[in-house]
Each structure stands twice: as structure tokens, then as C-alpha cells.
N, C-alpha and C positions, 0 to 999 in steps of 0.2 A: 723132041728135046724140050720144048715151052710146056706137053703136059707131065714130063716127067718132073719137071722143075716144080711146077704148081702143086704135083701128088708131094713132092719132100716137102715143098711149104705148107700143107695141109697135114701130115706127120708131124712137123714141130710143133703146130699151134695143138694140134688134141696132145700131147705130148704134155706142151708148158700149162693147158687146160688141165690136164691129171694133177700135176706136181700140186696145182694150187688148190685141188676139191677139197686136201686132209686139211688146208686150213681156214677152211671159210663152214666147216661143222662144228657145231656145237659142242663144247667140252661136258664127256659124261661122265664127268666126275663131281655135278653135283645135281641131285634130282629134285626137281621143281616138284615137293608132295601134295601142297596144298595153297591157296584155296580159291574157289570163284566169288563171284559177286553175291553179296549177301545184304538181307535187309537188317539195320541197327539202327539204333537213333544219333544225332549227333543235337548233345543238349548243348541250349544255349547259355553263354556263359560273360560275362564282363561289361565292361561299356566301354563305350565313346568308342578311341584308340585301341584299346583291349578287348574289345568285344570279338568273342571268336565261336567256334565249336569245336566240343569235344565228345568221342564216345565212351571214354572212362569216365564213370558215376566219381568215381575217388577224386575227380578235379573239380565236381563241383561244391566251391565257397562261396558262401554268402549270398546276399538277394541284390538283383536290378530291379528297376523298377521306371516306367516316366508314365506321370499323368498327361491326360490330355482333356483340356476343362471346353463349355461348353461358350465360349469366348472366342476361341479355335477358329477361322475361316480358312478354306482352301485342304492344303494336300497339308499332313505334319506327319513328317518320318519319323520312329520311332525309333530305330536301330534300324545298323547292320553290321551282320556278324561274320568274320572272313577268316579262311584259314588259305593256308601256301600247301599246294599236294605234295608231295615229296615223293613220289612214285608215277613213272610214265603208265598207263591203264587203262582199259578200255571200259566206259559206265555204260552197261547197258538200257535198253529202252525201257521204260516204269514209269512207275507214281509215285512223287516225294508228297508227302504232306507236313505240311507248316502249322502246328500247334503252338498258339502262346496262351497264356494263362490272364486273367483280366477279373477288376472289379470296379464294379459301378457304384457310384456315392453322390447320396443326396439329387438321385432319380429313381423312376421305377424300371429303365431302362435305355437304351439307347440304339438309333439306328443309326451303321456309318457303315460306308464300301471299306473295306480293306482289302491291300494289295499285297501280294509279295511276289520280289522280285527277283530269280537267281541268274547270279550268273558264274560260269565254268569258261575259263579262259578268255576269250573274244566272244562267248556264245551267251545271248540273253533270253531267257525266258521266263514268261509271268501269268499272271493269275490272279483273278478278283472273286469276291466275296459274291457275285451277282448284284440284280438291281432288285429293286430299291437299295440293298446292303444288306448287312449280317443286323438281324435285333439280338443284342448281347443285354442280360439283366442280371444284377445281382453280383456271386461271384461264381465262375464259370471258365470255361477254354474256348476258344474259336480254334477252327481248325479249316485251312483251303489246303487244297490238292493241286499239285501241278505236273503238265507233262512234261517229261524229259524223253528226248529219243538217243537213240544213241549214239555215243558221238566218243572223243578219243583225249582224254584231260593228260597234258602231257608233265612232265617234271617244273616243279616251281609254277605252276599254274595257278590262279587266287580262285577258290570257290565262297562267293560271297553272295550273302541269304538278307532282303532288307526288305522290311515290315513297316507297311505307313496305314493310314486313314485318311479317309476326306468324308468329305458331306453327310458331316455327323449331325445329326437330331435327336434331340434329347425330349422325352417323353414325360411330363410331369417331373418338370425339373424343380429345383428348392437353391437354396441359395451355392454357388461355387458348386455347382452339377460338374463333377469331371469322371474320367475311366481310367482306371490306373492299369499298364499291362507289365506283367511283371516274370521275369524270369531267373534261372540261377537253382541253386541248391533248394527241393523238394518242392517245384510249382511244376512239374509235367512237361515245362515248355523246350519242345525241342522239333528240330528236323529229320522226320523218318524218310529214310534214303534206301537207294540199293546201289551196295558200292565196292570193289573190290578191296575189302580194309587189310587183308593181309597176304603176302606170297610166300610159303614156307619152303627154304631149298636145303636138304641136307647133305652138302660133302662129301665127300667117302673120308671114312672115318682116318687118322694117323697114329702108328703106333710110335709115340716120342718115349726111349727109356723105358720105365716099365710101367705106363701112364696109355691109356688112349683116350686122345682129345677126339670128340663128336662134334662139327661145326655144325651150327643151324644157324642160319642168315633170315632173318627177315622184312621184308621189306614190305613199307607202308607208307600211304599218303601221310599219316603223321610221323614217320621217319623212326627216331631212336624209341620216340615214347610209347612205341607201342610193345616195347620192352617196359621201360621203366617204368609204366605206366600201368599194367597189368594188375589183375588183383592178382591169382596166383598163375604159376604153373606147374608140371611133373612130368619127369624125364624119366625112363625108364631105360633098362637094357635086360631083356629078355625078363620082364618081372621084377627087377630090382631096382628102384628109385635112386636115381644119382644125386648126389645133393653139392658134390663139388661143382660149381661153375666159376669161371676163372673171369675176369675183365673183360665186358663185351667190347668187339668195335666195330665203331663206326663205316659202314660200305655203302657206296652207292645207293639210296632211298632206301636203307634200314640200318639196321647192326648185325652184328656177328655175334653170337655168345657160344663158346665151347663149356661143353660138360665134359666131366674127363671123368675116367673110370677107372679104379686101381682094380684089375681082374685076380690080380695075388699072384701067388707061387704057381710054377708050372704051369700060365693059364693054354687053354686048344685054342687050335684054327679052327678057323671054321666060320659059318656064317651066324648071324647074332643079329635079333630084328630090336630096332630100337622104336620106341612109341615117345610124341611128344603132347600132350593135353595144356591147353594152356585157356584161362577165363578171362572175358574181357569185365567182368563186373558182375559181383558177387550176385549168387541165384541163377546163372545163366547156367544154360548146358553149355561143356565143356567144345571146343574144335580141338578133334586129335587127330593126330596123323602120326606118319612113320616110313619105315623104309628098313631093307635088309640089309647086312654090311657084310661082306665078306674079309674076314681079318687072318691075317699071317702074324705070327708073332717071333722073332729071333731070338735066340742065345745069346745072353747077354744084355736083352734090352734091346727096343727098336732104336733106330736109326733115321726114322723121316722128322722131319722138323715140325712145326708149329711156328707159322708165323701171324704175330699179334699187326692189325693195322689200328689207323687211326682210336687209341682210346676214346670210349663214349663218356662224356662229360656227367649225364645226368645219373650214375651208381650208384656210387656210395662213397663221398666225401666229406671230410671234415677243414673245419676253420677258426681256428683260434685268432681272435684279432688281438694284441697288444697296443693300446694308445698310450703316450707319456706326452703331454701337453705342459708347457713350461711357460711363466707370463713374468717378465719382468718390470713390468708400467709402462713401455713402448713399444715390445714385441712380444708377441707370442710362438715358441717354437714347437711343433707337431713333429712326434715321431710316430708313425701306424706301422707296424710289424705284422703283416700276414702268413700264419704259419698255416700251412696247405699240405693235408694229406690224403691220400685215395687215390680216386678214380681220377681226381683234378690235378694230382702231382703228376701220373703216370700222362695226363694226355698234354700240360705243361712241357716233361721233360720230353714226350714225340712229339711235339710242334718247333720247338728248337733244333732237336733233328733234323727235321724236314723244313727248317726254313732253303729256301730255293729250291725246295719241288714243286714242279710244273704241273704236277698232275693235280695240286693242290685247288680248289673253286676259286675263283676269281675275288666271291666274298667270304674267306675263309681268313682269320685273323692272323696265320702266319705266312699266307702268301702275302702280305702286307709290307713282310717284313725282309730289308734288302739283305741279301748275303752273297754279295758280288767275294765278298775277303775270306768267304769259305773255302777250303781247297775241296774240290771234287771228292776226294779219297774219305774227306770227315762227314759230308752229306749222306745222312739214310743207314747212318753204322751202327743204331741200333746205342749210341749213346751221346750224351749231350757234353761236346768237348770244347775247352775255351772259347773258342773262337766264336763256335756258336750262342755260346750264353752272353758274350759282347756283344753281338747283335744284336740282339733280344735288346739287352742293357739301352744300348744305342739309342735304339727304335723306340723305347718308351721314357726314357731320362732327356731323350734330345728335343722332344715334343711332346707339348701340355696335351695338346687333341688325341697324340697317338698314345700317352698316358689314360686320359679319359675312356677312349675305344678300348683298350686292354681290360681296364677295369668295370668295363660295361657288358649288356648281356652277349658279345660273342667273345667275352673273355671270360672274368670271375663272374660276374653274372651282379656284380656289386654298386653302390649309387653314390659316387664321386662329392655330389651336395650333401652326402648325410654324412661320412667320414672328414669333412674337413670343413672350415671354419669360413670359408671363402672361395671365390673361384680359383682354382689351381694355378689360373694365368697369373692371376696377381702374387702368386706366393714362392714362384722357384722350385718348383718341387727337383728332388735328387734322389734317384732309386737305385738299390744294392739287390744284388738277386745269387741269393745263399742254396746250393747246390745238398749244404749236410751233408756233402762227401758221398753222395749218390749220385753217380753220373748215367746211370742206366735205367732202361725206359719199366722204371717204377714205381709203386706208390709209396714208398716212405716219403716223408715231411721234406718240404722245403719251403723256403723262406724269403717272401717280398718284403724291401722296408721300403717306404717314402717321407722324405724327410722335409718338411716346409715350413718357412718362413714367415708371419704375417706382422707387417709395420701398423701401428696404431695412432690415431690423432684423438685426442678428449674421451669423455665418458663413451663406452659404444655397448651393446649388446653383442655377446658372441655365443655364436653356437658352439656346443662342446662335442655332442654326440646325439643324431637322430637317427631313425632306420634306414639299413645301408643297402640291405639286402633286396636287390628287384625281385618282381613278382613270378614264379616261374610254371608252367604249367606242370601237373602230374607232381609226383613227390618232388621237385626241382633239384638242383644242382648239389645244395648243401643239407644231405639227407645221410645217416649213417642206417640202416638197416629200417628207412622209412619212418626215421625221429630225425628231428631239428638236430643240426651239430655244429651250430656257429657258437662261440662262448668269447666272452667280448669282456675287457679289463680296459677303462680307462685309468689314468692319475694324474690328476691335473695337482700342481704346487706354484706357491707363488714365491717373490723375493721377501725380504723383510719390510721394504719400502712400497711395497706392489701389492696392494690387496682385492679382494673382491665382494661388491658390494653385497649380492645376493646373486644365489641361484636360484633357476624357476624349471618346475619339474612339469612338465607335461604328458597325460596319458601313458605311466608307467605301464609295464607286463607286470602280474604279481611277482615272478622271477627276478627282477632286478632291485640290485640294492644300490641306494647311492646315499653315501656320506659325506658329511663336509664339517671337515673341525678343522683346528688354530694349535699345531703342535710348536711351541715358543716364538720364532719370529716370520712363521712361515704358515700359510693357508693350504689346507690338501681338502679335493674330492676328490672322491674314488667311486668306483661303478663297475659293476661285478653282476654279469648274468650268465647262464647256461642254457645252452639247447634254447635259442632264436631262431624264429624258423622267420619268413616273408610274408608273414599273417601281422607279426607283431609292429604296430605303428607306437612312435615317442620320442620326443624330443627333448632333450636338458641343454638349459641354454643360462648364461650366467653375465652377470651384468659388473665394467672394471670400472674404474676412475680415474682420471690422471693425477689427484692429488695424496699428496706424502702422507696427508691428513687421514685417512682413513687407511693407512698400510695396517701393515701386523706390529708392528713396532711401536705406534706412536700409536694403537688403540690397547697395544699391553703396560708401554706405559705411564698413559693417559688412568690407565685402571690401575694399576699400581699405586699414582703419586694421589687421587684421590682416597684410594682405601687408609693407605699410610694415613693423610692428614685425618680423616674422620676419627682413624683409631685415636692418633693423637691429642686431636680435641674433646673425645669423650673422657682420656685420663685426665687431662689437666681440668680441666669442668668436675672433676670428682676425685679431688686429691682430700676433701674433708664428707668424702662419702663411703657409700658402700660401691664397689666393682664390678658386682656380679654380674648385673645386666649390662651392662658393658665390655665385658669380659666374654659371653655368651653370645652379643650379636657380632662380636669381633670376628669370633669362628665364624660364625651362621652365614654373614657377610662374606669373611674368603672363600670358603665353601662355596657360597650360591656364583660367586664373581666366576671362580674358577668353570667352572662349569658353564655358565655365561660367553665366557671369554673361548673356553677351548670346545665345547660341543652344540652349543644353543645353537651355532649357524645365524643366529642374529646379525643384524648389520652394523658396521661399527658404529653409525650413530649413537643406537641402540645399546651398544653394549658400554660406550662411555655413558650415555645419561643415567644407565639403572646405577653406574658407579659414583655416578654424583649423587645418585636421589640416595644411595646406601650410606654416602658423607655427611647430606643435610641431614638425615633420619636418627644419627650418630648425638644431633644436639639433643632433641627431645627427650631421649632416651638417658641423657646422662643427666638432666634436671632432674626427672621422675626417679631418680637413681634415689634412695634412704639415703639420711645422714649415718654418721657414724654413730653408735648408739652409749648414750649419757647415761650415769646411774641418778636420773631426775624422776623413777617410775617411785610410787607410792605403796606405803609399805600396809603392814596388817594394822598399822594402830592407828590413833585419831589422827585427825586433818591437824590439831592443834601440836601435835606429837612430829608430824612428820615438817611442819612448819618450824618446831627449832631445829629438827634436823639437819635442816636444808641451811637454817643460819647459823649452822655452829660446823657446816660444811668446808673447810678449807682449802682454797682454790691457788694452787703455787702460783706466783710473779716473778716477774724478771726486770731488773731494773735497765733501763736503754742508759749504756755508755756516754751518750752526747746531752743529752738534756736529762738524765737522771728520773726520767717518769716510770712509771711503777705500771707493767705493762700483764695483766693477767695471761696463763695459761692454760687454756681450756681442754687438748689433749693430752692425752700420753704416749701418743707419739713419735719418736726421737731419730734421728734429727729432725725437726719443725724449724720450717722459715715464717713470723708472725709480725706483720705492720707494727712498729712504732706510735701508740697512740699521741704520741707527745711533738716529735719530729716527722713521721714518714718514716724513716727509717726502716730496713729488713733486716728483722733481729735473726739470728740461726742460735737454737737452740742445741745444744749436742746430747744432751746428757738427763 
């Protein structure tokens, strides 16, 4: 009875052991094609904080560089360059060799040990140059080898590479002996490694309608960008290159990217071998692989789905900023309007979505964000419904820091100190977040505004607008078809009472325009550029006043009530003259004022004194002015001839009413007011 008992208890457990084998096998529904570990370089790239490695040639910008003089004692690290693996992998056993590039100045050469140090998780290992050291001359590369065995780099693990000297001796040295080592864009300097840089897995294919989407997943220690990052690729199906690829995403240590296929009218079943070639950096041979699909195709159009996950950030997106900045002599009010289209609206409007999914990383930006007020039924449907973009709202209106984190690189990827005037705390910010009547998970435009406040005390320098955009590796974030696609409008105006002293321009892009004129009682700059990519550095920053004295008002007019008096005074100074020149700088003067006043950009000190020097300039000018011209010119005949002329000349008088003196008139021009020689008197002449 007790072994019959034990044989049924040995039935159920192989029994509940069967049920559970079909699920602890592998899904083969998508085939792992490619690839093993491979030798590539991972060139060095950045400094300090930034310093990393990458093996796309297309990320590297610009030149590092640190000297190391012969003043130097002990160990001087020169870098270290660190990257986060984004793929669990196993590195096989090898030889990494460490090349940097180096020049020697004002010696004939130099002996120093150099080390470098890697390390892959918790695991260290290094290497030296031997003894005495490397002699390095001139300008050259050094290059040490190190072993690596094999060992298992698993997800989010730091592989960090860092390069020092010690006991350095310089050989025929000359004044300020140093060794510069220098890395970046076109010096060689990188780490040759063997590493598994890519896993290809292709799907089985979906017939969605009358479209077949091809999923290929890839996954890589550098994650999405080994997507975005690519020089090219080519998709084929059965010999015909696909060129539709639709929004890749983001999975697990890579992306997703579907090609999809229009096969046409009445396409067969049947099987269809798709090939995929992709270069990591121009000149290389291609890694191609593939796989066969066996496809059914229905009447009427397939029927399986296509489901998009997490949108990959780094596509193809666009960024219009809008700024209107407003200064009334106390505050300054900031409105930033980010209009967001692409790849960054579609993965905006699936994060909203997906606020309260669990499955979300720990440091992922909308697992951040609470949605306890979501009802279950609105979570993961595929659209972003009230409640959810409240959250959102919430989350970043309700908090400066979780403002800042939104707008920093695990959001827009944007630099909080370069779009606004101040620290955020100090200024209230209030955010609106415009949907455009798109609530589904896609890339048309939508639209962040943040609207802030800043209180002023006396004269102060303020920033208007400097580079917003952080630095991103690979074509980054705000890229439309691997061109810059940020376009940026500021418009700063002031009150009538509220002016601004000067602006100060700083390391413009040739791209960008910035003007500043004085349309009547009010001051505008404006600033207008296209296609800003994270390369371009610049700063315009503009300096206010607290007094009424320098507004737009009281320097129009200030310029007004001197131009008036100048003219003024040049007529009455030449009422027994000629006009002309007078007449002449009258224009010349409004003219030049006007254009002074409304485009010069001058400052108002400035634009009142030219208006005074144009008042006092107004005397000299009407002295210099001719008399009015007398028939006293001498005629063809003798001096004796023109002498009785002149006394047989008859000059009208006028007798003064009050004392009856006999007052001559020398014009002929009527009406004349003429002194009284007799009394003082102002006689007016009419007639």
C-alpha cells in the first residue's frame, strides 16, 4: 500500500515536471543570426567627466589633449575613459592594446614608465610600459598591450581604460620640456579590444494588413547607438532593398527596428530569405547576415499585429524653441515654448502611457513619475489620456529638480542654465503641456511651455540666451536625417520706462542673427537661427538699469527736444541770412538721429550726446551761414562811376512813431521787425 502510494507520488511530480518543460524553452520565434566576438577599436574621445569610448569614427569631435612638463614628480594620470556596457556578454580571453598618440617639445626625447589600467566590472587589470620606461621622441604613438582572460561583463557594468606616467626623464631638455598626449578626432588614439559589439536576432516575420513588418533587434554594449550610430545599412528581401523602416525601439540592451515590405498585389506564400549588411564606419567590410521566413499571406490582408515598444530617443527629431522674454524695470517675464516632433514626441507621448509600469528601470524618467490617480483600464492603451498628461504636468510644474531632471539628458536631452536667466528655483516656473490634439503614440508635434518669473534689484547683467543643447554622443537626439534640427527664435521687448543698456554678443555660429532696435517707445532684440546642433557654443547677454533716465521714452525724447532746439536756434541765428546750410544739416541731422535712435543699438547715453553735439554743431553752422545778398557788387565802369552810384543810391526809412528818428531799411523783405535807432523800439515793417 506505502509503495503504491510513493509510485502515484512519483506519477504526479514527472507529470507537473512535463507540464512545466514547454515553458522553461526558449521562444523560436526569433533567431539569434549573428555575431561573436570581434576585434574593433574603441577610440578615445572627451575629457574629464566626458571622457569615454566609442567605436563609431562619426563620434569623433574635436581634439583632447594634457601636457605633462618636466617639473612633474611622481605618478600624473592623464585620463580615464569609461563607458556603462548595456549588454550582459561573455569577453573572451585576448590582447587589448592601448595606443595614444604623444608629442615631445623643447627635448630630444623623454623616458617615462607608462601604465594603463582596465577595469570591467569589479575586475582590474594592468600593464606597464617595462623598465627603465618607453623612450618616446618627437611626435609618435606609444602603444602597451594588456591581458585580458575571460571573464563575464554583465548589464550596466563600467569598462574604464586610464592612462598615467611616472618617472619621467627628459633628455636634453630646453626651457618648459613637456609631452603633450593627445587624443580625439584623427590622432589614432584608441583601444583595440575583442568584444562582443553586436547580437543580431530576427523575429519571424508579421503579416500586419497588406504590409510585412521584419523585426531585427539589436543588441549592444553601446545599446540604441549602435543603431543611430551606424554609418550605413541594407535590408534586403530576396534581392530587393527595403528602404521603408518605421520608428525603432527600444528593448532590452538594444532597439528594435522593423522594415516593412509592401509585397503588392496577390503577393505567394512561401518562404523568402531576407539578408541584413550593416557598417560600423565607412571603409569597413560590411557584417551581414540573415535568415529565412516562411510567410502566409490572407485574403483581405493580414491580421497579426505589430506592436511598437518603448520609442528609441536618438532618430530623427525636430525642435523648435520659441522664447518671448518681456522686462519691465523690475521683472523680467520668460515664456520658452518647445515645439517637439519625431522620434521624441512618439517616445514623450509612450512614456506618459506607461507612467506606472513596473516593468519600467528603476532609472528611467517615467518610472519617476507617480500615477497612483491612473485608473488601471487607461495604463499601456496605446494612448496618452487626461489623466495621464496630469501627471506628467504634476511631476514637473510641482517640482524645480523634477523640472530640471525632465529637461536634462534622460529627458530632452536640454541645459536648463542656458535657456533661462536664473536658477529655476528662484523663478517659479509654470508648465503647460499641449497634446495638438494627438493623443496617440506618435510623432506629430507637441508642445512644452515653461513660463518664469524673475524679480530684479539695480543695474544687473542678464543672460538672454546661451547653448542649451547637451552634448550627445553619435548624431544625438536633435538630429532630422543626420542634420542639426533645433531652430531657435528669441524676442526680447521692453516697456517705455524700461530700457536696456547694451547687449554683449559672445562667439556667435555664422547662422545666427541677432538684432536690437528702438521701434517708438519700446526696445526689441530678436535672435533667429536654424539647424543648431550641440557643437555650437554662445552666449548673448544684455545689460538693464533701474533708472527712468535711460528708458526708450525719455532717450526719444531727450532726442527730440534737443534736435527741435538746435533747429530752432540755427533759424533764428539766420533770419538776415541765407538757409541753406541750415536747411541741409536739419535733414542730415534727423536722418542720422533717427537711425541713431532706432538701429545704432547704441546706448542711451550715447544716443542723447550725439544729439546734443548735433544742437551745439547747429551754432557754427548758422554763423558760417552767407548774408542775404546786397546789390553793393561793382559794376563794368570806373571806381569813380560806381562811387556816385553808390551815393545817388536810395535807401527807404521809416520814421519810429515815439521819438520820430528816421530809421533806415536795408531789406526787402516784408514783413521786417527792425531796432529803433532812436528809442529801442521794435518797429514792424508790413509793407
Amino acid at each position: 500500500m506505502q509503495a503504491r502510494q510513493s509510485r502515484r507520488a512519483y506519477a504526479m511530480l514527472i507529470l507537473l515536471l512535463a507540464s512545466m518543460i514547454p515553458l522553461s524553452l526558449p521562444s523560436a520565434s526569433a533567431e539569434v543570426v549573428c555575431c561573436g566576438p570581434s576585434e574593433l577599436e574603441l577610440y578615445l574621445i572627451g575629457e574629464n567627466n566626458e571622457a569615454t569610448m566609442t567605436p563609431f569614427e562619426n563620434e569623433l569631435v574635436g581634439i583632447n589633449e594634457k601636457g605633462v612638463s618636466q617639473s612633474v614628480q611622481g605618478t600624473e594620470e592623464i585620463a580615464t575613459w569609461s563607458i556603462v556596457w548595456k549588454q550582459s556578454a561573455t569577453i573572451p580571453e585576448s590582447t587589448w592594446r592601448f595606443n595614444i598618440a604623444y608629442e615631445v617639445e623643447n627635448a630630444a626625447g623623454v623616458y617615462a614608465n607608462a601604465t594603463v589600467e582596465v577595469l570591467i566590472g569589479n575586475n582590474v587589470y594592468t600593464a606597464e610600459s617595462g623598465t627603465p620606461g618607453a623612450f618616446m621622441s618627437g611626435s609618435d604613438e606609444i602603444a602597451i598591450d594588456i591581458e585580458i582572460p575571460q571573464l563575464l561583463v554583465s548589464m550596466n557594468d563600467a569598462i574604464e581604460v586610464t592612462f598615467a606616467v611616472r618617472s619621467m626623464m627628459f633628455t636634453q631638455p630646453g626651457d618648459e620640456s613637456s609631452i603633450r598626449f593627445i587624443w580625439g578626432e584623427d590622432t589614432n588614439s584608441a583601444m583595440r579590444v575583442n568584444l562582443p559589439l553586436v547580437t543580431i536576432e530576427m523575429p519571424n516575420a508579421l503579416v500586419v494588413g497588406e504590409e510585412v513588418f521584419f523585426p531585427v533587434i539589436l543588441r549592444s554594449g553601446f545599446g540604441e547607438r549602435m543603431w543611430s550610430s551606424l554609418e550605413d545599412y541594407e535590408f534586403k528581401v530576396g534581392g530587393v532593398v527595403i528602404e521603408d523602416v518605421r520608428s525603432p525601439s527600444i528593448v532590452y540592451g538594444g532597439v528594435e527596428v522593423p522594415f516593412v515590405w509592401d509585397p503588392g498585389s496577390s503577393p505567394t506564400d512561401g518562404n523568402y530569405q531576407v539578408n541584413l549588411s550593416i557598417w560600423l564606419n565607412s571603409g569597413d567590410v560590411p557584417q551581414t547576415t540573415g535568415r529565412m521566413h516562411e510567410i502566409t499571406f490572407e485574403d483581405g490582408g493580414g491580421t497579426q499585429v505589430y506592436t511598437f515598444g518603448e520609442p528609441a530617443r536618438a532618430v530623427s527629431s525636430r525642435l523648435d524653441v520659441d522664447i518671448t522674454v518681456k522686462y519691465d524695470g523690475s521683472h523680467i517675464k520668460r515664456s520658452v515654448e518647445l515645439e517637439i516632433e519625431g522620434s521624441m514626441a512618439s517616445w514623450l507621448r509612450w512614456g506618459m502611457d506607461n507612467i506606472g509600469n513596473n516593468s519600467l528601470p528603476s532609472d528611467h524618467l517615467f518610472s519617476q513619475v507617480q500615477g497612483s490617480a491612473i485608473a488601471s483600464n487607461l495604463k499601456e492603451n496605446g494612448r496618452v489620456d487626461e489623466t495621464e498628461s496630469e501627471a506628467l504636468l504634476n511631476h514637473i510644474d510641482g517640482s524645480t529638480r523634477n523640472l530640471e531632471v525632465f529637461l536634462g539628458n534622460t529627458g530632452l536631452a536640454l541645459n536648463s542654465d542656458g535657456l533661462f536667466e536664473a536658477d529655476l528655483f528662484d523663478m517659479n516656473p509654470e508648465v503647460e503641456i499641449d497634446l495638438m490634439g494627438v493623443s496617440g503614440i506618435d510623432d506629430a508635434p507637441m508642445k512644452i511651455r515653461i513660463d518664469v518669473v524673475l524679480e530684479l534689484t539695480g543695474q544687473e547683467r542678464i543672460l538672454l540666451i546661451s547653448d542649451f543643447i547637451r552634448p550627445q554622443l553619435g548624431t544625438g537626439i536633435w538630429t532630422m536625417n543626420g542634420d542639426p534640427s533645433v531652430d531657435l527664435r528669441v524676442t526680447l521687448t521692453t516697456s517705455a520706462f524700461s530700457g536696456l543698456y547694451s547687449v554683449i554678443k559672445e562667439d556667435l555660429p555664422d547662422t545666427m542673427r541677432v538684432t536690437h532696435y528702438r521701434v517708438g517707445l519700446s526696445e526689441i532684440v530678436m535672435i533667429e537661427v536654424d539647424g543648431m546642433s550641440d557643437d555650437d557654443k554662445f552666449e548673448v547677454e544684455y545689460t538693464v538699469t533701474n533708472s527712468a533716465l535711460f528708458s526708450p521714452f525719455v532717450t526719444l525724447l531727450a532726442t527730440i527736444l534737443l534736435l527741435v532746439s538746435g533747429i530752432v536756434m540755427g533759424l533764428r541765428l539766420t533770419q538776415s541770412r541765407s538757409r541753406w546750410i541750415v536747411g541741409i544739416s536739419s535733414v542730415a541731422f534727423t536722418g542720422m538721429m533717427s537711425y541713431v535712435y532706432a538701429l545704432s543699438t547704441l546706448p542711451p547715453t550715447f544716443v542723447m550726446g550725439i544729439a546734443a553735439a548735433c544742437a551745439v554743431l547747429m551754432l557754427p553752422l548758422a554763423i558760417i551761414s552767407p548774408r542775404h545778398e546786397q546789390d553793393w557788387s561793382l559794376s563794368e565802369d570806373s571806381l569813380s562811376a560806381d562811387y556816385e552810384k553808390a551815393l545817388a543810391r536810395e535807401i527807404p526809412t521809416v520814421d519810429c512813431p515815439a521819438c520820430r528818428t528816421s530809421n533806415p531799411v536795408e531789406t526787402m523783405k516784408r514783413p521786417v521787425r527792425i531796432p529803433c535807432g532812436g528809442c529801442g523800439r521794435n518797429l514792424r515793417i508790413e509793407g
